[in-house]
C-alpha positions in Angstrom: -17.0 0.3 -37.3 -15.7 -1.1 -40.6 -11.8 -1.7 -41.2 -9.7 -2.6 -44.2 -8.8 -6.0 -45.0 -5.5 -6.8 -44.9 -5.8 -7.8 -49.2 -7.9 -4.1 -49.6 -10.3 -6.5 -51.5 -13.4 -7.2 -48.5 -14.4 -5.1 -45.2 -14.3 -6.2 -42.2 -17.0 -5.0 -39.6 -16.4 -4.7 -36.0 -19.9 -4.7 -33.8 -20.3 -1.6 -31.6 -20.7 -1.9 -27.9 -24.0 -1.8 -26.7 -25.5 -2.8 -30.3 -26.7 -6.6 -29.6 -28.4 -6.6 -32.9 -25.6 -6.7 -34.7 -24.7 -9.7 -33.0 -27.3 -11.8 -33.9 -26.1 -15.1 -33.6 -24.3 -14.5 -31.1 -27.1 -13.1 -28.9 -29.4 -16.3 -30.1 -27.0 -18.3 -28.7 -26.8 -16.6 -25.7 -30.5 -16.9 -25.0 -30.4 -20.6 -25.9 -27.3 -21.2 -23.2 -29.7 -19.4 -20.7 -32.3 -22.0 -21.0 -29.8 -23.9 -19.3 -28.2 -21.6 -17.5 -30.2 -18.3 -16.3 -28.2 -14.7 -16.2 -26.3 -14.9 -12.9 -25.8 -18.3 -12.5 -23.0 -19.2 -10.2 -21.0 -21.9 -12.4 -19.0 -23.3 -9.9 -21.6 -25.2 -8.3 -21.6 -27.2 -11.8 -19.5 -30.1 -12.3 -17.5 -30.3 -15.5 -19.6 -33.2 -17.0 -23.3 -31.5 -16.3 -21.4 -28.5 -18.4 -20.3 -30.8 -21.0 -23.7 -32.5 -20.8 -24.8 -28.1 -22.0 -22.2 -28.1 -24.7 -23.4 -31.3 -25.9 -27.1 -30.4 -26.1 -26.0 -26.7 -27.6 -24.2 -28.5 -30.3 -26.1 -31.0 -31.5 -29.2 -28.3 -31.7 -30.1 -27.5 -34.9 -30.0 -24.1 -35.9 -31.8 -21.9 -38.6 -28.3 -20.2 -39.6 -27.0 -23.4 -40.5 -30.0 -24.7 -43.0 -31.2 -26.5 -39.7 -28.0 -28.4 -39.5 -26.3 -28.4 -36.3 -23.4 -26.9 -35.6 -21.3 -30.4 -34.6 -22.3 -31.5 -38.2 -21.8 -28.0 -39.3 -18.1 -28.6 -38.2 -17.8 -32.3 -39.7 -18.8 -31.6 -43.4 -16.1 -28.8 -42.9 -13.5 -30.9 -41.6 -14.3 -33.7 -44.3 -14.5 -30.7 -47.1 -10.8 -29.6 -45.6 -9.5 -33.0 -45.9 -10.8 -33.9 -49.2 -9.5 -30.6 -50.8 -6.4 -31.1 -49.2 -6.2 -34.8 -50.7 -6.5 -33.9 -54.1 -3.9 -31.2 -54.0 -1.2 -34.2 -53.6 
């Protein structure tokens, strides 16, 4: 499904249901998380710092869709990008 951007200028796409390909890194990440934690798993018998112990490993994984960067350093060249635009704007 494709929608109007609010400017008219780009389109914005909307997966459909039942179409994981469209979805593909979101589906890769979903089979990484489920080397840690298979389909079904009951997450409550997890403590909050063996999850965090998952989110650490997930982001600090490299990944092909970010030139084998991972996402945590991903997110710090954009922060640092962010800041030093916003810097030299004042």
């Amino acid at each position: 499904m494709k929608l109007p951007s609010p400017d008219g200028k780009q389109r914005v796409t909307d997966c459909d249901p039942h179409c994981p390909w469209q979805r593909g890194t979101c589906e890769n990440t979903n089979g990484l998380l489920r080397q840690y934690l298979p389909k079904g798993t009951d997450l409550s018998v997890y403590g909050q710092n063996e999850l965090d112990g998952i989110a650490g490993s997930m982001n600090n994984r490299p990944r092909a869709t970010h030139n084998w960067l991972s996402p945590l350093q991903v997110f710090a060249r954009t922060l640092a990008g962010s800041h030093q635009a916003s810097a030299s704007t004042q």
